[in-house]
BAMI-393531 format. One record per residue: x, y, z negated of N, C-alpha, C, O in turn; residue number from 1; residue in three letters. Coordinates in steps of 0.05 Angstrom, whole numbers, padded with zeros to 5 digits. Layout:
% BAMI-393531
((X; Y; Z); (X; Y; Z); (X; Y; Z); (X; Y; Z); NUM; 'ALA')
...
//
This chain:
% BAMI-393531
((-00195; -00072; 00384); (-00166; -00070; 00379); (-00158; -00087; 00355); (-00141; -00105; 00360); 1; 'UNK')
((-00167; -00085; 00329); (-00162; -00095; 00315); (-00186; -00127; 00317); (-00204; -00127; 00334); 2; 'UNK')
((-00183; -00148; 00302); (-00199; -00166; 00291); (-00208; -00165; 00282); (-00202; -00149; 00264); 3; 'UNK')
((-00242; -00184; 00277); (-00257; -00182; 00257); (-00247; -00203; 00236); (-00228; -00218; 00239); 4; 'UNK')
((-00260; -00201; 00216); (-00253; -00224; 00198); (-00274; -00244; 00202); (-00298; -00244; 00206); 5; 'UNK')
((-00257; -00260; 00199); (-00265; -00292; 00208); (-00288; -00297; 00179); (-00311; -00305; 00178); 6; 'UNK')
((-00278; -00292; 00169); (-00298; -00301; 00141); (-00310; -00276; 00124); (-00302; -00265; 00103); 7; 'UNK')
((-00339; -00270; 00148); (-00353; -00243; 00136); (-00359; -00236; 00112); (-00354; -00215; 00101); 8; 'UNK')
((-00376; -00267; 00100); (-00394; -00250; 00076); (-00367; -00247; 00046); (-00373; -00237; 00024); 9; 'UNK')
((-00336; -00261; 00055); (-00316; -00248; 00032); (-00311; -00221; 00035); (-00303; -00208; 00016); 10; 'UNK')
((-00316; -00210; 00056); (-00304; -00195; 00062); (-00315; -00162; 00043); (-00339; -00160; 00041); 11; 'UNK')
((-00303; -00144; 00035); (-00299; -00129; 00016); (-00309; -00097; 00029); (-00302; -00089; 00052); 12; 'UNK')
((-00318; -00088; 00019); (-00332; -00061; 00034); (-00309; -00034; 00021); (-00296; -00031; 00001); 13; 'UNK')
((-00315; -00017; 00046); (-00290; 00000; 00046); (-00284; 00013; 00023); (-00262; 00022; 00017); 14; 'UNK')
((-00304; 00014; 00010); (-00298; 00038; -00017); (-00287; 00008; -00031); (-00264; 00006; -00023); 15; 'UNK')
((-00291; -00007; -00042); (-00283; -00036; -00057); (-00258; -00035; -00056); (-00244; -00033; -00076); 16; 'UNK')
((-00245; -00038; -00020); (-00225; -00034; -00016); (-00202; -00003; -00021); (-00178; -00003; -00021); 17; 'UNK')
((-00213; 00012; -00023); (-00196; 00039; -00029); (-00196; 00033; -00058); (-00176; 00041; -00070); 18; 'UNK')
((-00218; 00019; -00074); (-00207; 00023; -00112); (-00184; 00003; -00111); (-00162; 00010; -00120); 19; 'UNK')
((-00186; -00016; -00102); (-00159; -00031; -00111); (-00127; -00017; -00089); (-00104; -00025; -00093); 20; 'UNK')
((-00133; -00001; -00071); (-00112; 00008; -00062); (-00093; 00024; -00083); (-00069; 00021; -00089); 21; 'UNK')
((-00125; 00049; -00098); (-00119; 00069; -00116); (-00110; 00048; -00144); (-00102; 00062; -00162); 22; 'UNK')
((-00110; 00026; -00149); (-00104; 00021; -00173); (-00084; 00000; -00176); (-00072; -00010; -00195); 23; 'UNK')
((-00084; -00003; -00155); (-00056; -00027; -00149); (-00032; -00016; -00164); (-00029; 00007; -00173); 24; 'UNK')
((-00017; -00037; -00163); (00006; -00031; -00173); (00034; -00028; -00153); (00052; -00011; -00155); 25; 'UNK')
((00031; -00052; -00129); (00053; -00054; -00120); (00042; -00063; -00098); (00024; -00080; -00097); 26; 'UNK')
((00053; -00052; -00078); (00036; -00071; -00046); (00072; -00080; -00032); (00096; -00077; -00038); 27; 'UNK')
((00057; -00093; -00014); (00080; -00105; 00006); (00074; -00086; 00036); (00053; -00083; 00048); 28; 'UNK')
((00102; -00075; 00042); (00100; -00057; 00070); (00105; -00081; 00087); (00114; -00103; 00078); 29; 'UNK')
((00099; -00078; 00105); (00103; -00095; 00133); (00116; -00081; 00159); (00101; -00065; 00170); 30; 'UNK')
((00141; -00085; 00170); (00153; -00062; 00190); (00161; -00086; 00220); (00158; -00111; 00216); 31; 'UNK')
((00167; -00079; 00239); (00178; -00101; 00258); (00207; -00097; 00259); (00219; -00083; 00276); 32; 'UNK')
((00219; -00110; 00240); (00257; -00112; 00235); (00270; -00106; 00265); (00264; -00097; 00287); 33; 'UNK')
((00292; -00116; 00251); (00317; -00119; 00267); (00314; -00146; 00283); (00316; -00167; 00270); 34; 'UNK')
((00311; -00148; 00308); (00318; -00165; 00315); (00284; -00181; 00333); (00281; -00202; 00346); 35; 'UNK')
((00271; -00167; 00328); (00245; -00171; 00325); (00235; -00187; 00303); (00216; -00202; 00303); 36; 'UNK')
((00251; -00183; 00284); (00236; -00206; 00267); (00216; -00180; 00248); (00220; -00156; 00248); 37; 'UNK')
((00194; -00195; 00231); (00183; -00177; 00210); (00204; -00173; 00182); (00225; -00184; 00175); 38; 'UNK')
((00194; -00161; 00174); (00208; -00148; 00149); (00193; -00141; 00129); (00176; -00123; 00134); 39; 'UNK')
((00193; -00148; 00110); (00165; -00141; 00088); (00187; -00142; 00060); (00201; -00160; 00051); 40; 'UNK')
((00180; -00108; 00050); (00183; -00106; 00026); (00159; -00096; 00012); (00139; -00085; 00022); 41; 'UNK')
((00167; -00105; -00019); (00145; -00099; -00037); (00158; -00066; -00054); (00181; -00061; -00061); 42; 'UNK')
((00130; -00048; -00057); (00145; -00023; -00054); (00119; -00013; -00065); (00096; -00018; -00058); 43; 'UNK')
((00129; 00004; -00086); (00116; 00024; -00110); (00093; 00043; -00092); (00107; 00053; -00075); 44; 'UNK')
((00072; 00050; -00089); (00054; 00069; -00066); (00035; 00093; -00082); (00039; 00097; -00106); 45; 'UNK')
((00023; 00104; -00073); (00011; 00123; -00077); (-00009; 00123; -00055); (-00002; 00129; -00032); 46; 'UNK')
((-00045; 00116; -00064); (-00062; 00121; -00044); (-00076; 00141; -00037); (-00084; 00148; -00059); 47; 'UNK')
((-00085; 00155; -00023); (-00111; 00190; -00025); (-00115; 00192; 00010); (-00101; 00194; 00031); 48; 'UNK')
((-00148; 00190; -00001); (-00152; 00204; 00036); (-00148; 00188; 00056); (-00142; 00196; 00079); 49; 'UNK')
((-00150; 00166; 00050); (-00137; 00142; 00079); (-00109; 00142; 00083); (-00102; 00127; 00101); 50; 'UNK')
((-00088; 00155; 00068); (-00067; 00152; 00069); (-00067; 00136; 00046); (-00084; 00130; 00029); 51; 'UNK')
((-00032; 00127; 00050); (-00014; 00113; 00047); (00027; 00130; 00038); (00043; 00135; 00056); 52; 'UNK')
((00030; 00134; 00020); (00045; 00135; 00007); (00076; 00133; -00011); (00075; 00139; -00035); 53; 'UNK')
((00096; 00126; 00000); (00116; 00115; -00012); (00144; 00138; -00007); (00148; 00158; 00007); 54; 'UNK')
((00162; 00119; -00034); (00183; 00137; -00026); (00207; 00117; -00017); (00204; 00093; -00017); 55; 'UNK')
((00224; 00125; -00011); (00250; 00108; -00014); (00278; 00132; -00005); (00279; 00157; -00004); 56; 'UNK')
((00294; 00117; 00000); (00329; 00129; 00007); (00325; 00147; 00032); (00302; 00151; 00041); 57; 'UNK')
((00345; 00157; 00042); (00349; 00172; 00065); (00351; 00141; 00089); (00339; 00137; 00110); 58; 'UNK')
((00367; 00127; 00076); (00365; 00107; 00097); (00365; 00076; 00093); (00373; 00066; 00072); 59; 'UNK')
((00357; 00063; 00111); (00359; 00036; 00105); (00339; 00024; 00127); (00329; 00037; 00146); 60; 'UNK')
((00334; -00003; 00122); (00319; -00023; 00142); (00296; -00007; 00146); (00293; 00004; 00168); 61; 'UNK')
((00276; -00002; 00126); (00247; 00008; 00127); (00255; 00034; 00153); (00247; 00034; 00176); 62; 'UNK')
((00273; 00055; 00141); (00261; 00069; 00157); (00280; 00067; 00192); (00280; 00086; 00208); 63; 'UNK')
((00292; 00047; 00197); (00301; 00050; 00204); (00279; 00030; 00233); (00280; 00033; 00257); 64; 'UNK')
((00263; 00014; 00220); (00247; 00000; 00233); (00215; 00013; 00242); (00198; 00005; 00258); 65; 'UNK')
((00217; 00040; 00222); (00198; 00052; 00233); (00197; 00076; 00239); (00178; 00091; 00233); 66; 'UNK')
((00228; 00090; 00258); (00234; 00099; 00272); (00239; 00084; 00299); (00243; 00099; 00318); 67; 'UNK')
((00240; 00062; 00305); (00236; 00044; 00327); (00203; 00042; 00337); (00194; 00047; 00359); 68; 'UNK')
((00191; 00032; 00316); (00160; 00027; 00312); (00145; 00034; 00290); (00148; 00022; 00269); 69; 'UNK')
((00124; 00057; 00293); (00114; 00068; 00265); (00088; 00051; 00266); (00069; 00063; 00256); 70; 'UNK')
((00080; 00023; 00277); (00059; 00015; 00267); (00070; -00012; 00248); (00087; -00029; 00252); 71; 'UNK')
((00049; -00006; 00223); (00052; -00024; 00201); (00027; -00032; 00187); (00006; -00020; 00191); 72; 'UNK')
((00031; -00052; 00171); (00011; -00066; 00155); (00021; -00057; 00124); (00041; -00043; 00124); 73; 'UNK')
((00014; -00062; 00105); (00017; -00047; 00080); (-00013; -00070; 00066); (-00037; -00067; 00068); 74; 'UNK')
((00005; -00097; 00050); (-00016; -00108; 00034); (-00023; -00102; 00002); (-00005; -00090; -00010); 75; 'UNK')
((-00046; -00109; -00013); (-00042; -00103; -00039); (-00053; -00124; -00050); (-00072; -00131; -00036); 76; 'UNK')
((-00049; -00142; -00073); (-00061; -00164; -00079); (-00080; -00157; -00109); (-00068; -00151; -00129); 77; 'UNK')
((-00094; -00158; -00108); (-00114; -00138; -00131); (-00121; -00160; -00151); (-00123; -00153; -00174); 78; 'UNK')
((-00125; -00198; -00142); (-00131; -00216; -00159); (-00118; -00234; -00145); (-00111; -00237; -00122); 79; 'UNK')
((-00116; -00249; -00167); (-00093; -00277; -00162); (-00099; -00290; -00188); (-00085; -00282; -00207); 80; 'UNK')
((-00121; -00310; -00195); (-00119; -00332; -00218); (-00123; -00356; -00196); (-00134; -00356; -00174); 81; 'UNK')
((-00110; -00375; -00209); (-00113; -00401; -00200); (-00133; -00415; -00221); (-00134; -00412; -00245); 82; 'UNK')
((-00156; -00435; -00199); (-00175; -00456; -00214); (-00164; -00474; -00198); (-00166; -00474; -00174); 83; 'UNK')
((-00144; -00500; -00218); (-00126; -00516; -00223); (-00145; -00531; -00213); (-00144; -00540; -00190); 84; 'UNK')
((-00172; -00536; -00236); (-00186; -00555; -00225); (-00201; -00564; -00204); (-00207; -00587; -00197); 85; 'UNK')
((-00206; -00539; -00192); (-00231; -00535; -00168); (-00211; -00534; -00136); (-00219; -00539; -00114); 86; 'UNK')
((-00174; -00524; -00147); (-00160; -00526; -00122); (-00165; -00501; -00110); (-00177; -00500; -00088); 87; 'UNK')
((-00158; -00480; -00123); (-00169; -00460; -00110); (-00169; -00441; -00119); (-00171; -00440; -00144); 88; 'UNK')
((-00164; -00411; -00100); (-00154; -00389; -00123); (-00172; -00366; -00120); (-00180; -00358; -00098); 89; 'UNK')
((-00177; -00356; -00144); (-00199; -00324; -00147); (-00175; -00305; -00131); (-00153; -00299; -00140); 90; 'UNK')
((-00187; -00299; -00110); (-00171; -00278; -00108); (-00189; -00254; -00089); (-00210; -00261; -00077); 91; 'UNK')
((-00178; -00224; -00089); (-00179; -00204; -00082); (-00160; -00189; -00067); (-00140; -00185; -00081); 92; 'UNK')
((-00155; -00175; -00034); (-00138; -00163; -00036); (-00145; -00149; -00011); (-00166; -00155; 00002); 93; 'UNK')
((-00126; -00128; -00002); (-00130; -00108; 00020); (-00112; -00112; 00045); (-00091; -00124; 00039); 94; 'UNK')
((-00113; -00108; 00064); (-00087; -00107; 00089); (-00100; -00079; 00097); (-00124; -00072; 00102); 95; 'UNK')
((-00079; -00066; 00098); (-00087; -00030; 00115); (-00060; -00038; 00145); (-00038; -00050; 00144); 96; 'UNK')
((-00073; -00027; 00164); (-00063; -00019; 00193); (-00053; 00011; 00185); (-00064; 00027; 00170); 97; 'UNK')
((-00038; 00013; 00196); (-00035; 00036; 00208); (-00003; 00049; 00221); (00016; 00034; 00224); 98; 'UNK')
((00000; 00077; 00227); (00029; 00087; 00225); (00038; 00097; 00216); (00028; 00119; 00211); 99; 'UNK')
((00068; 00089; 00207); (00074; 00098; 00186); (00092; 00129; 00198); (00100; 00126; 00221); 100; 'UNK')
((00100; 00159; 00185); (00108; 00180; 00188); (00122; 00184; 00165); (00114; 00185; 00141); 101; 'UNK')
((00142; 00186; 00175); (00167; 00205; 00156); (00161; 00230; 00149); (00151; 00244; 00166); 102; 'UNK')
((00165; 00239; 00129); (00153; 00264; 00125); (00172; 00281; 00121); (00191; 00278; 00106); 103; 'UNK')
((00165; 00302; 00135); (00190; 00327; 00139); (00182; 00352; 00127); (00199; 00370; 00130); 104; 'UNK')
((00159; 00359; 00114); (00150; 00387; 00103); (00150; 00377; 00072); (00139; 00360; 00058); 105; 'UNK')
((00170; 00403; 00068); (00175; 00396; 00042); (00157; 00395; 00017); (00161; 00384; -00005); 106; 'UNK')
((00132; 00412; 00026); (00109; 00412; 00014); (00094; 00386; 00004); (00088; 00377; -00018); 107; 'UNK')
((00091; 00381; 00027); (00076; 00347; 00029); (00089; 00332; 00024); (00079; 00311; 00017); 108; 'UNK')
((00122; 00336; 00024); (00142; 00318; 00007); (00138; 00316; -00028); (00137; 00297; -00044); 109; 'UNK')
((00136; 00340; -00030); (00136; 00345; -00070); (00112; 00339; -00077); (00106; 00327; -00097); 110; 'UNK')
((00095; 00348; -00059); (00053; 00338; -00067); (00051; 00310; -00071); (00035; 00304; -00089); 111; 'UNK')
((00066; 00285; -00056); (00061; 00269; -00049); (00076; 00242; -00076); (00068; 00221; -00087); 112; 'UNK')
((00103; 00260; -00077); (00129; 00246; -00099); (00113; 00250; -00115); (00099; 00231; -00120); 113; 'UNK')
((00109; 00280; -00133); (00103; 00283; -00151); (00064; 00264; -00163); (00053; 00260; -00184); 114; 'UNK')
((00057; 00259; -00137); (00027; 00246; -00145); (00035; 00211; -00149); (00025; 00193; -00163); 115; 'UNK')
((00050; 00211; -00138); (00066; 00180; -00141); (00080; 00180; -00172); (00073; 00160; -00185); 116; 'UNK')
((00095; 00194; -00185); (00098; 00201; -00208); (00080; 00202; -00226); (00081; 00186; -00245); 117; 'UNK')
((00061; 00217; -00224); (00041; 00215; -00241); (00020; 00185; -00239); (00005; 00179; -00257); 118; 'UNK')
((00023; 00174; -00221); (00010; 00150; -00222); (00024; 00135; -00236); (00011; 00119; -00248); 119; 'UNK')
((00050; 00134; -00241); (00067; 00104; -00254); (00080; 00110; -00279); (00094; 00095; -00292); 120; 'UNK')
((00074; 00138; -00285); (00087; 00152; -00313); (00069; 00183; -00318); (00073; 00207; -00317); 121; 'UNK')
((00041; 00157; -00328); (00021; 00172; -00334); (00027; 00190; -00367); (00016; 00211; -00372); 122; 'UNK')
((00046; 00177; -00387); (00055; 00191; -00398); (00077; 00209; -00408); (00084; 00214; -00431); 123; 'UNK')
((00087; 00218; -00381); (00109; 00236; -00386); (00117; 00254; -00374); (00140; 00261; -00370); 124; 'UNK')
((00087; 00267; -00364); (00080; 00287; -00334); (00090; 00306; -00344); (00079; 00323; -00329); 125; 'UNK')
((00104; 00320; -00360); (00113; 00347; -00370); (00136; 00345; -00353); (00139; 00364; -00337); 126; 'UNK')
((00154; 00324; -00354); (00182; 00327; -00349); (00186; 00311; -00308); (00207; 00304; -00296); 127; 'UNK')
((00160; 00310; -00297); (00153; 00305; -00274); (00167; 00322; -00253); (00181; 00313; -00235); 128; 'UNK')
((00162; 00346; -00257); (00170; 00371; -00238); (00199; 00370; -00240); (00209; 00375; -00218); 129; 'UNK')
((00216; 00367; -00259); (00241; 00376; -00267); (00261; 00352; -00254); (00284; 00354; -00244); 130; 'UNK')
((00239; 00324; -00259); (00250; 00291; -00243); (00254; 00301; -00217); (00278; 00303; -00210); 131; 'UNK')
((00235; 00310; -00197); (00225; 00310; -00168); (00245; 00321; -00162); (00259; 00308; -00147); 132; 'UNK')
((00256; 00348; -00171); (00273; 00372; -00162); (00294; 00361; -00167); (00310; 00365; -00149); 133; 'UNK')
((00305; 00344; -00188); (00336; 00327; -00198); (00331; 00310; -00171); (00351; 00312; -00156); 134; 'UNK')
((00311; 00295; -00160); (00321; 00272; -00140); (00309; 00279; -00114); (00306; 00258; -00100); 135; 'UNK')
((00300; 00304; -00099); (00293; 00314; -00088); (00318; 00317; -00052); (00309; 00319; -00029); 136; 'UNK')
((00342; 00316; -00059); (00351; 00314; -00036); (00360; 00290; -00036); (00383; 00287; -00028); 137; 'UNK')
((00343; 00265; -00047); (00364; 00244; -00035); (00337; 00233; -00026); (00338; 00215; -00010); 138; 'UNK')
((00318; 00241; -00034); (00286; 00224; -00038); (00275; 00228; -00001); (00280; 00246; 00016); 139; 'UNK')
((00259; 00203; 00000); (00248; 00206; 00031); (00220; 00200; 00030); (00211; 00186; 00012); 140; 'UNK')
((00208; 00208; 00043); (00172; 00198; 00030); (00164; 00195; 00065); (00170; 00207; 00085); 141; 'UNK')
((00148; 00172; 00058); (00135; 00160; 00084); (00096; 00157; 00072); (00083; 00147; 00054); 142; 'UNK')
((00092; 00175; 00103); (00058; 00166; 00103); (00051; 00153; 00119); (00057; 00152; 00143); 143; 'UNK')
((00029; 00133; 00101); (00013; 00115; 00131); (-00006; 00125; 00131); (-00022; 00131; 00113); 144; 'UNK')
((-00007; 00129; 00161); (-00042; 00133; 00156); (-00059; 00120; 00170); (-00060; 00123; 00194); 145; 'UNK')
((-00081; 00096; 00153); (-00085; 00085; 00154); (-00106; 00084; 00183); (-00122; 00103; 00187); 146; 'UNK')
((-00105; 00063; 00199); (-00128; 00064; 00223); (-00147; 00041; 00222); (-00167; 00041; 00237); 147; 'UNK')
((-00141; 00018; 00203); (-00160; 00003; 00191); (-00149; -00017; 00169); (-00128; -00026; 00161); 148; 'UNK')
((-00170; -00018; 00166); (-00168; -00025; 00131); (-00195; -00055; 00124); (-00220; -00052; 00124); 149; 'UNK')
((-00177; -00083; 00117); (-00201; -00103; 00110); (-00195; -00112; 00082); (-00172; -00106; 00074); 150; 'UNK')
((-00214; -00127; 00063); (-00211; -00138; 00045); (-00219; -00153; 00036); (-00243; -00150; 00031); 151; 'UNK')
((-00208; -00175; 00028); (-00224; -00202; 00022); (-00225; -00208; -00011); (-00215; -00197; -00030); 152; 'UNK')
((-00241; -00228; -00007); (-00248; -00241; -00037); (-00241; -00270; -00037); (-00244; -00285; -00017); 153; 'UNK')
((-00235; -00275; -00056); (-00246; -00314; -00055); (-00274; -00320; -00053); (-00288; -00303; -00065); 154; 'UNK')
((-00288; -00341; -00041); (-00314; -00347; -00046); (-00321; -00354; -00072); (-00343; -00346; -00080); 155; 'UNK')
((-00309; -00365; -00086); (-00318; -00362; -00115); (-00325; -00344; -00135); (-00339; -00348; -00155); 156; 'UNK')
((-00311; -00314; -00124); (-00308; -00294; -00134); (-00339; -00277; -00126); (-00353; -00263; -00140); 157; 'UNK')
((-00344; -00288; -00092); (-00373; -00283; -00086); (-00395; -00281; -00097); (-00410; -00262; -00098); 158; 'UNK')
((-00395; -00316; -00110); (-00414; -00326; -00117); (-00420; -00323; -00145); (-00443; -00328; -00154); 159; 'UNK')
((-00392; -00312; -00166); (-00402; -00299; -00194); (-00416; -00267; -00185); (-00432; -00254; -00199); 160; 'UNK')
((-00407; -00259; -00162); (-00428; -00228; -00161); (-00450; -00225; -00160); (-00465; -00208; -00169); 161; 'UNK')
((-00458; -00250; -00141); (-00494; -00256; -00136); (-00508; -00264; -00166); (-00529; -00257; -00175); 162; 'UNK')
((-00490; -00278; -00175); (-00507; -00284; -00204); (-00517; -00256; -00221); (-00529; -00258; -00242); 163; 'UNK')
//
């Protein structure tokens, strides 16, 4: 169903890939727009358990494209230096499959905000609970859950691990 990767030995082993999911900062969602065209926004996440994480509005493009179609891609770019001289860039990063679910239990709504919270305002978790419940009926949280997951390296990046 899915593809292999064309270029095995970059390719990044699953736990490799879940640390830079968990430590990323910002990934890019991937949805099938309006129109058939794609649609890719870059959007704050929260990873655990093969899921996938986010919040946004009651409404707009995202969810509006994956109430049409809940299958999506969800990238994270973990390394990005450029070698100017060599033409060529160190890089690291993840693509997750999967579909994406609106989440309707309010449980798994507050478990999910509030762990997303604590990931991006690791110092000001006292006043966390009191945020969630202030933005709580306007807030929408979407899960992916993931059905495959690859990750690559630069080959250069390879070849300092073997050393």
């Amino acid at each position: 169903m899915f593809r292999e990767m064309r270029r095995i030995k970059q390719q990044l082993t699953k736990e490799e890939c879940e640390e830079i999911l968990v430590r990323g900062k910002t990934g890019v969602l991937a949805v099938l727009g309006d129109d058939g065209y794609p649609y890719t926004v870059p959007i704050n996440y929260y990873y655990t358990d093969g899921k996938i994480y986010l919040h946004c509005a009651k409404t707009g493009h995202k969810l509006d494209a994956i109430r049409k179609e809940p299958k999506v891609s969800f990238c994270v770019v973990d390394r990005d230096d450029i070698l100017q001289k060599k033409y060529t860039t160190l890089f690291k990063s993840v693509v997750a499959f999967g579909r994406a679910e609106i989440l309707t239990d309010e449980n798994e709504m507050r478990a999910s905000v509030t762990a997303l919270a604590e990931k991006y305002c690791p110092d000001c978790l006292e006043g966390i609970p009191a945020e969630v419940e202030r933005e709580f009926g306007i807030l929408c949280m979407i899960k992916i859950n993931i059905e495959h997951m690859t990750g690559k390296q630069g080959k250069e990046l390879l070849k300092e691990e073997i050393r």
